[in-house]
N, C-alpha and C positions, 0 to 999 in steps of 0.2 A: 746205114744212111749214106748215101752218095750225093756226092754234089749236083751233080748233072743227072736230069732225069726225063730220059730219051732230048727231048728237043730243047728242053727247059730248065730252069733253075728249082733246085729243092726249095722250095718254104720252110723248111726246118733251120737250114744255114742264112738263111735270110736272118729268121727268126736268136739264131743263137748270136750270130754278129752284131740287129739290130741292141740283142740285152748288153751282150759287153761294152760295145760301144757307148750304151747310154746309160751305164752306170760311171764309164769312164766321164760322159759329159755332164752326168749329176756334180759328180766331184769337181770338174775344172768352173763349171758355173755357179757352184758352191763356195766353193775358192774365190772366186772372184765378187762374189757379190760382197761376200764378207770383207777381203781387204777393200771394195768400195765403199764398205761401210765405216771402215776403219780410218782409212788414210782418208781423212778428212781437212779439206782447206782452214787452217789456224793452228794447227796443231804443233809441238815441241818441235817435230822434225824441221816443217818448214819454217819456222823463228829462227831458224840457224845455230840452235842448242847445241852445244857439245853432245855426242854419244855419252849416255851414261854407264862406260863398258867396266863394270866391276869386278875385280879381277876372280874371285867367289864364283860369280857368276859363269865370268868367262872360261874357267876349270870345269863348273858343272856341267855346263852345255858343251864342252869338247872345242871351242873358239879361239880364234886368237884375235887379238885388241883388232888388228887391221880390218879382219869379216864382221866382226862387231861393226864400226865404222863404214865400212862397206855395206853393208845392211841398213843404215842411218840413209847414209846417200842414196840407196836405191828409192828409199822414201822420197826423198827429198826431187829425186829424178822425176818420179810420178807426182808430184804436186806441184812442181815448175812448170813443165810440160804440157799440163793438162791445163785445155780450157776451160770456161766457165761452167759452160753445160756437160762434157763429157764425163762426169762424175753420176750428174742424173742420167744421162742416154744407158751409160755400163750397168749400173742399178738396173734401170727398167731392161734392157735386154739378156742381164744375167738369170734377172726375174723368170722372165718369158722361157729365158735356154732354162732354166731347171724345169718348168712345168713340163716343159716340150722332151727335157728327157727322160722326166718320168712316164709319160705318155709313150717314149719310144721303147722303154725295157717295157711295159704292158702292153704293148702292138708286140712287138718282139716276141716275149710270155706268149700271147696268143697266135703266131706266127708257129711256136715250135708243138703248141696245145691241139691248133687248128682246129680252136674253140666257136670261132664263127668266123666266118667271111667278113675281113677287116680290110680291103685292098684300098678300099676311098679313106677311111682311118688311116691306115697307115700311109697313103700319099699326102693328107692333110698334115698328118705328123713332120713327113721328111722336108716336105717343102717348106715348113713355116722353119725346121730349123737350117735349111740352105738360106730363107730370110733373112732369119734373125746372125748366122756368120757373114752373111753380106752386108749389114746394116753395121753391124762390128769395125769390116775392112771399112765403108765405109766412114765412121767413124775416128779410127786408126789413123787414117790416112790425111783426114785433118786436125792430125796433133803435129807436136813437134818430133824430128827425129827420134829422141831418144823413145820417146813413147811408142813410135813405129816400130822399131827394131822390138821393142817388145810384146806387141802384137799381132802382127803383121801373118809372121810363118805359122803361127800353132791356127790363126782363123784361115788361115787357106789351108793348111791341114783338114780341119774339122769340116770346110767348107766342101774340098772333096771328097771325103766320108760318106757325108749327108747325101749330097750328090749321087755315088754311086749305089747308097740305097735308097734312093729315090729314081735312080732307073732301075736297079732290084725289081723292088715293088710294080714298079710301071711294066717291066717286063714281065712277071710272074702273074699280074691281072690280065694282062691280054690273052693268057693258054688257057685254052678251053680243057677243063675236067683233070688239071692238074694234079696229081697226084704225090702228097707232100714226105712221102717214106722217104 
């Protein structure tokens, strides 16, 4: 299997990158939906609770009192931070990035299968998730700093990802009679 095939892109490495990628993005939007679910507005963290870093504890998990505490605040950073609605926006477009990359390891799957002619599928895929990391930056961008810095770099990461397999794809539909070895 080679990358380049005469004038064009393999569909296979399309296909192999589309699955890594998007099992990689299962897990980051996975990750994230859950601490949206979690770090919720009223919660211990943001009442200004003492860490409850016990020392038992803190041995079993390999920690010292500080990262314990450090871990408290990180909370507390995301629940200052964040406006009203940004808790529902993350929700809903964590939501949406996990359908979309389940959908992109199954375009991917069928990309290395070249089980059928997926080229509109799989532009429908990549572009809703260049959306949905744009809708993020956007989002990011009106929080407060500290929420930025936390956001910011891994959705422009993701966001060129998506990107360049979404000119992938758009390049590999336009060759006539492609041949995906």
């Amino acid at each position: 299997m080679s990358e380049i095939q005469g004038n064009g892109l393999s569909t296979k490495w399309i296909g192999i990158v589309a699955v890594l990628f998007g099992i990689l993005l299962l897990a980051n939007h996975g990750n994230e939906f859950l601490k949206q679910l979690v770090v919720a507005p009223g919660s211990v963290a943001e009442l200004g609770v003492p860490a409850d870093c016990r020392a038992d504890e803190l041995e079993e998990e390999g920690l010292s009192l500080l990262e314990c505490e450090l871990m408290v605040s990180n909370i507390q950073i995301t629940l200052a931070s964040s406006p009203d609605w940004f808790r529902s926006a993350l929700l809903a477009l964590s939501f949406g990035g996990i359908l979309f990359a389940l959908l992109s390891i199954a375009v991917g799957m069928s990309f290395v299968n070249r089980t059928s002619p997926i080229g509109k599928l799989a532009g429908v895929c990549f572009a809703g998730l260049v959306a949905i990391d744009l809708l993020i930056f956007i989002a990011a961008t009106n929080t407060g700093p500290l929420l930025r810095a936390q956001y910011l770099w891994s959705t422009l990461l993701w966001f060129f990802v998506h990107l360049s397999l979404l000119s992938a794809v758009f390049s590999v539909s336009k060759q006539p009679n492609l041949d995906s070895d």
